[in-house]
BALOBA-1460 file (C-alpha; in Angstrom, 3 decimals):
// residues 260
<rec num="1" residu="x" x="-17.802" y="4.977" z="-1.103"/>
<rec num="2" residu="x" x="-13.709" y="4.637" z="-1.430"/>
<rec num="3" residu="x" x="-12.133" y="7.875" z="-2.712"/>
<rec num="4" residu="x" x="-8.450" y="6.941" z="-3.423"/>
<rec num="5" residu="x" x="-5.552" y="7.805" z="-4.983"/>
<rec num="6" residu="x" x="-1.735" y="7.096" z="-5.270"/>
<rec num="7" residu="x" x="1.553" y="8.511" z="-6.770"/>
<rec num="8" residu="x" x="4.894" y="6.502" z="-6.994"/>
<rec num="9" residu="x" x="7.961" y="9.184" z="-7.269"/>
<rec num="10" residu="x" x="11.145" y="8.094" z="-8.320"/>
<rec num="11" residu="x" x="14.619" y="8.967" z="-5.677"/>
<rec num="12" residu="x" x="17.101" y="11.436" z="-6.774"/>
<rec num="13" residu="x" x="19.961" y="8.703" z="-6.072"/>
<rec num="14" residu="x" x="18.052" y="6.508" z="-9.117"/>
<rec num="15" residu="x" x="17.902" y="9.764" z="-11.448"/>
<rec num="16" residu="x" x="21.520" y="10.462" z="-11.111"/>
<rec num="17" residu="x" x="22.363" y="6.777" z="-11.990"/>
<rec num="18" residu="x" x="19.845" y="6.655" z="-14.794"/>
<rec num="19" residu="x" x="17.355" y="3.920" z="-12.956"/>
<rec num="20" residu="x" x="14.219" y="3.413" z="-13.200"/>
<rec num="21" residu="x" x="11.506" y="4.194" z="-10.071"/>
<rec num="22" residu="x" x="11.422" y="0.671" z="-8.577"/>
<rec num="23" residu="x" x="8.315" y="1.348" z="-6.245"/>
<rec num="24" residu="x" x="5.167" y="0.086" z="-7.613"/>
<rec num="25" residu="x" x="1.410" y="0.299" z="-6.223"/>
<rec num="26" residu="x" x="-1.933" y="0.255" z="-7.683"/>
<rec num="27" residu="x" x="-6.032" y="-0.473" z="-5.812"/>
<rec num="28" residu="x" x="-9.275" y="-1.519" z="-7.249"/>
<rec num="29" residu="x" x="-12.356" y="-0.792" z="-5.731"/>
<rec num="30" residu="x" x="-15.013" y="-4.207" z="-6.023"/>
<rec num="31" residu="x" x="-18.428" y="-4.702" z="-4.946"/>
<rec num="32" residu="x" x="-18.830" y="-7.379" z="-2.407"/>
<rec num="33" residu="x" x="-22.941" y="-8.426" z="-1.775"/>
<rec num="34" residu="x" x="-23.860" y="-4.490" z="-1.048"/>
<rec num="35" residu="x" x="-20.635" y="-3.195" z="0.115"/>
<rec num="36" residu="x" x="-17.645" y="-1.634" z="-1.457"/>
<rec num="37" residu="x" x="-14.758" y="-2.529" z="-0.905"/>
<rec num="38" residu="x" x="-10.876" y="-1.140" z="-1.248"/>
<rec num="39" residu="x" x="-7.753" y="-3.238" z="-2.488"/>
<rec num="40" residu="x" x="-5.000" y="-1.924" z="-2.438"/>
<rec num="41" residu="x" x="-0.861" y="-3.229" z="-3.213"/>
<rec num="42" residu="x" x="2.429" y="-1.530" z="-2.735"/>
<rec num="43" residu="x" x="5.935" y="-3.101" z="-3.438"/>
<rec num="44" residu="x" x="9.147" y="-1.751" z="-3.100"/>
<rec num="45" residu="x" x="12.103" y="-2.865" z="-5.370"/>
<rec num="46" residu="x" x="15.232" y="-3.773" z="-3.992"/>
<rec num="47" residu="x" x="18.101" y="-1.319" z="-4.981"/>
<rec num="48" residu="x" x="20.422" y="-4.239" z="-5.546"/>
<rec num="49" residu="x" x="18.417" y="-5.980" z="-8.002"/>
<rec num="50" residu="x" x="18.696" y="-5.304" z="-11.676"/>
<rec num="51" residu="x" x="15.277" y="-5.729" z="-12.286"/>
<rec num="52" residu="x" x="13.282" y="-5.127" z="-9.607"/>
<rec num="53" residu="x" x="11.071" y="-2.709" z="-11.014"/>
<rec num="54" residu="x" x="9.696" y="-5.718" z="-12.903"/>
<rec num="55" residu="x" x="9.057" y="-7.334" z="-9.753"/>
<rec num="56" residu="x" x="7.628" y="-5.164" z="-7.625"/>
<rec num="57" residu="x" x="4.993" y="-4.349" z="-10.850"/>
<rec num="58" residu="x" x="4.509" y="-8.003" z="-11.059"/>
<rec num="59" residu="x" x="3.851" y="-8.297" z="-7.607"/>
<rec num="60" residu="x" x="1.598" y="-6.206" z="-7.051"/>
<rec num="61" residu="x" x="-0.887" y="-6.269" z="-10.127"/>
<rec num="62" residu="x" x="-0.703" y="-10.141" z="-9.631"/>
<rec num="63" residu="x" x="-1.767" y="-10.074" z="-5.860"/>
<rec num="64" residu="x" x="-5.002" y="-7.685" z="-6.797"/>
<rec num="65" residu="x" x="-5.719" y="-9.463" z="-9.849"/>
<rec num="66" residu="x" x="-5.875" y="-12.712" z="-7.001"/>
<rec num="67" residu="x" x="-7.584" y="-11.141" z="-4.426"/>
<rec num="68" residu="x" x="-10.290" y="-9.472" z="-6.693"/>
<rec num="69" residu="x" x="-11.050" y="-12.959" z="-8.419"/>
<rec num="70" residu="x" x="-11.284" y="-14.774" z="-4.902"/>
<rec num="71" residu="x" x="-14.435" y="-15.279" z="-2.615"/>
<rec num="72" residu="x" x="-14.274" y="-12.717" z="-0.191"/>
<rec num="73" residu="x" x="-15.603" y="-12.522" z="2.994"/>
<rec num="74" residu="x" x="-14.193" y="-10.349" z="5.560"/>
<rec num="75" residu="x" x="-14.992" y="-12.529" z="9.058"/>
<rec num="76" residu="x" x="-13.390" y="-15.896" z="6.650"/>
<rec num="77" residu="x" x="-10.023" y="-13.676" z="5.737"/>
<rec num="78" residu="x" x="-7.199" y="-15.512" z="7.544"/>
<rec num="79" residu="x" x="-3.510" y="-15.535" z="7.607"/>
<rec num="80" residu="x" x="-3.544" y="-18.512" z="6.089"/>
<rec num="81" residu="x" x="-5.583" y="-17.250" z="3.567"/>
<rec num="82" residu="x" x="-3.086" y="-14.193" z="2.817"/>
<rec num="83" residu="x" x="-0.254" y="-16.835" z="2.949"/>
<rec num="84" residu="x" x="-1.598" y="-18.521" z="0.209"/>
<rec num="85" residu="x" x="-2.282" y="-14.823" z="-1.967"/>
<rec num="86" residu="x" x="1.444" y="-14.195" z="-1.567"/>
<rec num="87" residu="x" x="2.686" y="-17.660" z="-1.879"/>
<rec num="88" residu="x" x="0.958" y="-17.625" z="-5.175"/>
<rec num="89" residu="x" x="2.931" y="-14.445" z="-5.965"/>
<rec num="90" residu="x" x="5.726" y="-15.940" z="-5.228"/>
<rec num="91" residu="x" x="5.064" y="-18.789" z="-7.549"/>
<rec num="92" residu="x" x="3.876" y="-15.936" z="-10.041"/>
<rec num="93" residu="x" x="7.821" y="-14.460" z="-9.420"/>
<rec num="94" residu="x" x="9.376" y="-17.493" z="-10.575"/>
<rec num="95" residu="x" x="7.633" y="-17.811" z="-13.718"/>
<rec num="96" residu="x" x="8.825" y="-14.434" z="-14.654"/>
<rec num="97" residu="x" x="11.874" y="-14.766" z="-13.332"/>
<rec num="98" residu="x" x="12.102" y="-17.818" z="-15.957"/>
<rec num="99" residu="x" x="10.311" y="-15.762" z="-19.060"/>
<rec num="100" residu="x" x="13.224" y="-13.105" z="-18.361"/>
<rec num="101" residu="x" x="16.101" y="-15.678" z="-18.035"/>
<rec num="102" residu="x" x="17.226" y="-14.261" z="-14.585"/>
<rec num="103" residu="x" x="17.584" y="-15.300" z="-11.411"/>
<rec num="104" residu="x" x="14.535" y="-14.873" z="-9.014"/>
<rec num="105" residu="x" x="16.663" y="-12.837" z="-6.766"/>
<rec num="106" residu="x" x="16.552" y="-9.963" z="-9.254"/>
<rec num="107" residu="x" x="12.995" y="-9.601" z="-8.794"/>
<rec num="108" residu="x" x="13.513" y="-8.588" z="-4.819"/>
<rec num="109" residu="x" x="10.554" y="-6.752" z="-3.536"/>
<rec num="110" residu="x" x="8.623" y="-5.936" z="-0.586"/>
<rec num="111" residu="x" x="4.878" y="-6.314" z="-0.713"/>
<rec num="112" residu="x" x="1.723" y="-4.663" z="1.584"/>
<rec num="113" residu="x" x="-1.559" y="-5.528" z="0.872"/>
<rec num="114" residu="x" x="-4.299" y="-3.874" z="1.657"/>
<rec num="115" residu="x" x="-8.424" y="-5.299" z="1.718"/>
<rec num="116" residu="x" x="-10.060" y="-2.516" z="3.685"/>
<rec num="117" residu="x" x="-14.452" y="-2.679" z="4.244"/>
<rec num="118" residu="x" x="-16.411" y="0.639" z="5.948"/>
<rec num="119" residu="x" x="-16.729" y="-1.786" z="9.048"/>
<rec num="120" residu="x" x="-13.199" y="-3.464" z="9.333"/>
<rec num="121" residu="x" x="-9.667" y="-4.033" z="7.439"/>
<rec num="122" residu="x" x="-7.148" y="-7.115" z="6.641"/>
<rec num="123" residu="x" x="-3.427" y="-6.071" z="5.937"/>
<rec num="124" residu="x" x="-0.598" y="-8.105" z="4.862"/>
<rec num="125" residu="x" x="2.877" y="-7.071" z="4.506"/>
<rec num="126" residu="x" x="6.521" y="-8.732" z="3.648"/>
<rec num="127" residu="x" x="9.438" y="-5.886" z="3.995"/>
<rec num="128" residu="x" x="9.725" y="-2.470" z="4.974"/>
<rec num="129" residu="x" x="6.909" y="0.275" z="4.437"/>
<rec num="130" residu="x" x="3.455" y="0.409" z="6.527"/>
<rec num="131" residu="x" x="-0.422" y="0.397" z="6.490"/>
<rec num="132" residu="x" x="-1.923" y="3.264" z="8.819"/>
<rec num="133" residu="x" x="-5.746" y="3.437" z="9.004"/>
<rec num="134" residu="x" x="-7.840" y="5.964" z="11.156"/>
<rec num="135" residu="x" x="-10.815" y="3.462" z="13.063"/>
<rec num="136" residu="x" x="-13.532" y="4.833" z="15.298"/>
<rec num="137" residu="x" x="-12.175" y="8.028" z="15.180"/>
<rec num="138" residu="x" x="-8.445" y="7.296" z="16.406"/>
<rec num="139" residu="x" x="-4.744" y="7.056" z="13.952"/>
<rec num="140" residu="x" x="-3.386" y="3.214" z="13.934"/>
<rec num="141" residu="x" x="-0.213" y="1.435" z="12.434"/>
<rec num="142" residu="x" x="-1.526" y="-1.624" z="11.076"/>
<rec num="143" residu="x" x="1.660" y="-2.606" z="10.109"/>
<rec num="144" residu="x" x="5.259" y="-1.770" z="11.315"/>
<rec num="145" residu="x" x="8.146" y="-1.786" z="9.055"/>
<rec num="146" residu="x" x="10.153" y="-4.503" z="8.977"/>
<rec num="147" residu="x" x="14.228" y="-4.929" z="9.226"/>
<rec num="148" residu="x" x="16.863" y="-7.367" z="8.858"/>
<rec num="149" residu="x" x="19.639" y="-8.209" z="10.558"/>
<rec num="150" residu="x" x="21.298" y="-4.820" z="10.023"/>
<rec num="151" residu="x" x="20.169" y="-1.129" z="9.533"/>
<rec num="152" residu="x" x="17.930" y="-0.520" z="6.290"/>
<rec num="153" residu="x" x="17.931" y="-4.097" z="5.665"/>
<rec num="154" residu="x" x="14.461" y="-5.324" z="5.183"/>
<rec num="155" residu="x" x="13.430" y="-8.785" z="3.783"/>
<rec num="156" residu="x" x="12.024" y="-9.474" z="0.621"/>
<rec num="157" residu="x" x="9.396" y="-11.888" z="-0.596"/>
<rec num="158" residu="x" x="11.947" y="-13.582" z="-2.682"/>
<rec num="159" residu="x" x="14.005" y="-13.987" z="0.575"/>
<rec num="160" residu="x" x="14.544" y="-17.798" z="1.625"/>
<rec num="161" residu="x" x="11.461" y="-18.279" z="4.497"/>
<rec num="162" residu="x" x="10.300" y="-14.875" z="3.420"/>
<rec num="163" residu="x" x="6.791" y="-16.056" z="4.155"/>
<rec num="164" residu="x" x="7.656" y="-17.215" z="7.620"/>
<rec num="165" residu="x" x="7.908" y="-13.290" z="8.116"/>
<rec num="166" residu="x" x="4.412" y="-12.098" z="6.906"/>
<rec num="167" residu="x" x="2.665" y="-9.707" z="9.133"/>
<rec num="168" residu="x" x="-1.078" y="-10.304" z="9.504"/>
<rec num="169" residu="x" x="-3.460" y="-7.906" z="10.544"/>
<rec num="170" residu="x" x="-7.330" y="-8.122" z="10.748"/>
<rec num="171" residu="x" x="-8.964" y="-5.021" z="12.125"/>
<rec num="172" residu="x" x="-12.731" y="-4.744" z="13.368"/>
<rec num="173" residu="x" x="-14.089" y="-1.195" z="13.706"/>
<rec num="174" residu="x" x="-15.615" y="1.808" z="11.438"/>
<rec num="175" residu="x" x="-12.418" y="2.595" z="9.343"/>
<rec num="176" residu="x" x="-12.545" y="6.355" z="8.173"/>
<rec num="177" residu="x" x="-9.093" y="6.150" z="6.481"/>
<rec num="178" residu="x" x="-6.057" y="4.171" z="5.298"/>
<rec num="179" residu="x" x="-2.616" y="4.775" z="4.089"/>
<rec num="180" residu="x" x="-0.477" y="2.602" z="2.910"/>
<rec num="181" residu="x" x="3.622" y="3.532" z="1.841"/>
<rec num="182" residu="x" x="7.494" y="2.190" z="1.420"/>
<rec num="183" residu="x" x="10.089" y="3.237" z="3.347"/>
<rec num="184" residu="x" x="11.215" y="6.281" z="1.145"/>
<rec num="185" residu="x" x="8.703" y="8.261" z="3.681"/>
<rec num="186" residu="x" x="7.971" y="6.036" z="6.902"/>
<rec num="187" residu="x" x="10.545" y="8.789" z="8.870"/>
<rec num="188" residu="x" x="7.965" y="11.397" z="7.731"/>
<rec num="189" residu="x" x="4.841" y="9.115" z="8.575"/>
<rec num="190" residu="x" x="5.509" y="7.436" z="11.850"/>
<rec num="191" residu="x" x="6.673" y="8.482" z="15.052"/>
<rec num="192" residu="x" x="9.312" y="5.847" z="16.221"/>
<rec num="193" residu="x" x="9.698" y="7.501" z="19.816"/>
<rec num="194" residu="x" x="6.085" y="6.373" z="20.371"/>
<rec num="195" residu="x" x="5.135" y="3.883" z="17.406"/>
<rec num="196" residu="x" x="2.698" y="5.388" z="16.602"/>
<rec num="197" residu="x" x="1.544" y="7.441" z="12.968"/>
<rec num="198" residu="x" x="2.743" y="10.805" z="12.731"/>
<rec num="199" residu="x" x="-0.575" y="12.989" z="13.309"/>
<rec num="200" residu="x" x="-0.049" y="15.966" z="11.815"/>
<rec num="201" residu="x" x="1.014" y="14.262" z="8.493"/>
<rec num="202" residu="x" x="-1.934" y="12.299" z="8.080"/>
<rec num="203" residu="x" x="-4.508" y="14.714" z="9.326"/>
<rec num="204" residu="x" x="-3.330" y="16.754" z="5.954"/>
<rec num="205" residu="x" x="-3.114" y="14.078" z="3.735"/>
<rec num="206" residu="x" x="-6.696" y="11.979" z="4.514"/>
<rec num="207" residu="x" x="-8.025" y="15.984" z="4.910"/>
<rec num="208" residu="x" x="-7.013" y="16.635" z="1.174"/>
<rec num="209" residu="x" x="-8.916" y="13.398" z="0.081"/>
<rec num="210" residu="x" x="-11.935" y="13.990" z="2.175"/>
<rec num="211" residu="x" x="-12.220" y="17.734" z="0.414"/>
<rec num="212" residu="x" x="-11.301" y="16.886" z="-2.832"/>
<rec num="213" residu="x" x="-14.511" y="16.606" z="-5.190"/>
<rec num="214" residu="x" x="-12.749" y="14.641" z="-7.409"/>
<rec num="215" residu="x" x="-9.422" y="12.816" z="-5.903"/>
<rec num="216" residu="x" x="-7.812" y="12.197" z="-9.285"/>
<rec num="217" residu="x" x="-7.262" y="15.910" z="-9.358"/>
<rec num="218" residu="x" x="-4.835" y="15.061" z="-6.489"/>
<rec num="219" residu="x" x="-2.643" y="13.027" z="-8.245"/>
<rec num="220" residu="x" x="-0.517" y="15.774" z="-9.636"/>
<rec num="221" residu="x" x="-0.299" y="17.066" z="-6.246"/>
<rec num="222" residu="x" x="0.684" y="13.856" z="-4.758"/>
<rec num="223" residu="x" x="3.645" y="13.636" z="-6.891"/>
<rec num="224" residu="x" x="4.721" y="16.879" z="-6.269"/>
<rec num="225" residu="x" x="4.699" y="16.684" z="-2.577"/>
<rec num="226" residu="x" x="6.650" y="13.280" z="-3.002"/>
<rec num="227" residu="x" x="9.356" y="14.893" z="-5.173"/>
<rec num="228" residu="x" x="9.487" y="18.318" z="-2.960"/>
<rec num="229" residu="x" x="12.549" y="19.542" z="-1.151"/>
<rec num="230" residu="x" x="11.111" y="18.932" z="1.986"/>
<rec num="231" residu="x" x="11.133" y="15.296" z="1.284"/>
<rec num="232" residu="x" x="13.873" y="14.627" z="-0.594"/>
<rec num="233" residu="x" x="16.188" y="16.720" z="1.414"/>
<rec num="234" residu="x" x="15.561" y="13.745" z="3.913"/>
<rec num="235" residu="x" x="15.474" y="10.941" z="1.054"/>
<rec num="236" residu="x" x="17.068" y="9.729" z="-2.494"/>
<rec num="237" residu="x" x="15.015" y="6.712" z="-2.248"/>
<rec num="238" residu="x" x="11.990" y="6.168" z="-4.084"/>
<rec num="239" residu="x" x="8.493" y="6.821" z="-2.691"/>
<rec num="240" residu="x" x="5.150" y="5.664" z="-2.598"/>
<rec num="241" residu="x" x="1.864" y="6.619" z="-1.079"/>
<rec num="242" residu="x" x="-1.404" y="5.359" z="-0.905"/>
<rec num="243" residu="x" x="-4.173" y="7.389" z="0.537"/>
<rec num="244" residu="x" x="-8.137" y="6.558" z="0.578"/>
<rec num="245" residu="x" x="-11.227" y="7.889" z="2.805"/>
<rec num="246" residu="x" x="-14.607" y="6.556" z="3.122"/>
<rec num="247" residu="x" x="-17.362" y="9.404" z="2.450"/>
<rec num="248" residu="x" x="-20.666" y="8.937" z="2.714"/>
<rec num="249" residu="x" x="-22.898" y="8.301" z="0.016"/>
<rec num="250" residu="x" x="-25.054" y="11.542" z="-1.022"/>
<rec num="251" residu="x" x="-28.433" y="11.736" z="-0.871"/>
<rec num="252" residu="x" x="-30.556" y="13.585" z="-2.906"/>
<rec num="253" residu="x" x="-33.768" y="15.789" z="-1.601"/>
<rec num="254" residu="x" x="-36.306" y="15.968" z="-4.252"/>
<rec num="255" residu="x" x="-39.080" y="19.116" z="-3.641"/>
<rec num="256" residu="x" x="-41.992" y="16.720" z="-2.137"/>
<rec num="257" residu="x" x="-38.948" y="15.992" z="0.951"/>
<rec num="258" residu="x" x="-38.401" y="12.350" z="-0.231"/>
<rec num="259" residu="x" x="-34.546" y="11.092" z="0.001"/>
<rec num="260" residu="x" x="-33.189" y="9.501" z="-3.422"/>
């Protein structure tokens, strides 16, 4: 089974100025024929937008509420397929941008999905952030972050041809872990030198989920590490992080030695 959880910390730059966290993430865990599987979504507001915080929330309980509701099958996920999730969010974007009388631009926001089985993993992702996953034993970056033009520029699904710049990643493989995060900590979770994940961090972080008898107790936690010193001396921008592990299910000896 999935143990997961997630925090979304707001920057010290948007307390000073009296603004709202504009990160947003949630997951659901479904049953798909006998297998469990993980959704997860994480958007990232843009700073320049007045209301972003309603579109990155929008975003991303839209694109589970989709992905829940559709047929899945892991070996018939494609990127068209995951085009058509987030073209559908789009669409979904509009709409509110309409119901709030503002222009769809003010509803910038990144967007990372996340559809992750025991045996294998789809990720989609528009903008900045990243998906790391540990498979067959090893760290991987799904997903890279993703700039503009110029330095911490990234591009937003309500870009013009934001679409044309979805990564698409399907993944075969025993997956053990995944992350998922926006930029306020991708310097603390990847290594750019090599590209790869930073080790050490995630080693902690999937460690803490693993141990944890119940992983809602890490929430707290979560949110504390996010708002520390030791981040925020390095960051005023929101954050978000998304951890799950897979543990195996227990099974129960009774006294006569049968399994239940």
């Amino acid at each position: 089974m999935w143990a997961a959880v997630f925090a979304s910390v707001i920057g010290t730059s948007h307390e000073s100025m009296d603004l709202p966290c504009q990160d947003a993430a949630n997951l659901l865990r479904i049953t798909v024929g006998s297998e469990q599987v993980l959704l997860a979504a994480i958007a990232d507001g843009a700073g320049s937008a007045s209301h972003s915080q309603i579109g990155s929330s929008e975003a991303v309980q839209y694109l589970l509420k989709l992905v829940a509701h559709d047929n899945l099958k892991f070996e018939e996920i494609t990127r068209t397929q995951v085009l058509e999730w987030y073209s559908a969010v789009l669409k979904h974007l509009k709409s509110v941008a309409a119901r709030e009388s503002i222009s769809l631009h003010e509803l910038a926001c990144t967007l990372l999905l996340g559809v992750v089985w025991r045996e294998g993993a789809v990720f989609g992702q528009i903008g900045d952030g990243a998906w790391v996953l540990e498979k067959d034993g090893g760290l991987v970056a799904a997903t890279w972050p993703e700039t503009g033009e110029y330095a911490n520029v990234t591009v937003f699904l309500t870009t013009q041809e934001a679409l044309e710049h979805l990564q698409f990643q399907k993944i075969a493989g025993k997956i053990g872990a995944v992350a998922g995060f926006t930029d306020g900590i991708q310097a603390l979770t990847l290594d750019y030198s090599q590209r790869t994940p930073a080790a050490r961090f995630f080693s902690v972080a999937f460690g803490s989920v693993q141990n944890c008898g119940d992983e809602t107790e890490l929430i707290a936690p979560l949110q504390q590490l996010l708002a520390s010193e030791v981040i925020t001396s390095r960051t005023d921008d929101d954050k978000t992080l998304v951890l799950a592990v897979w543990r195996e299910p227990v099974v129960e000896v009774i006294p006569d030695g049968t399994a239940q």
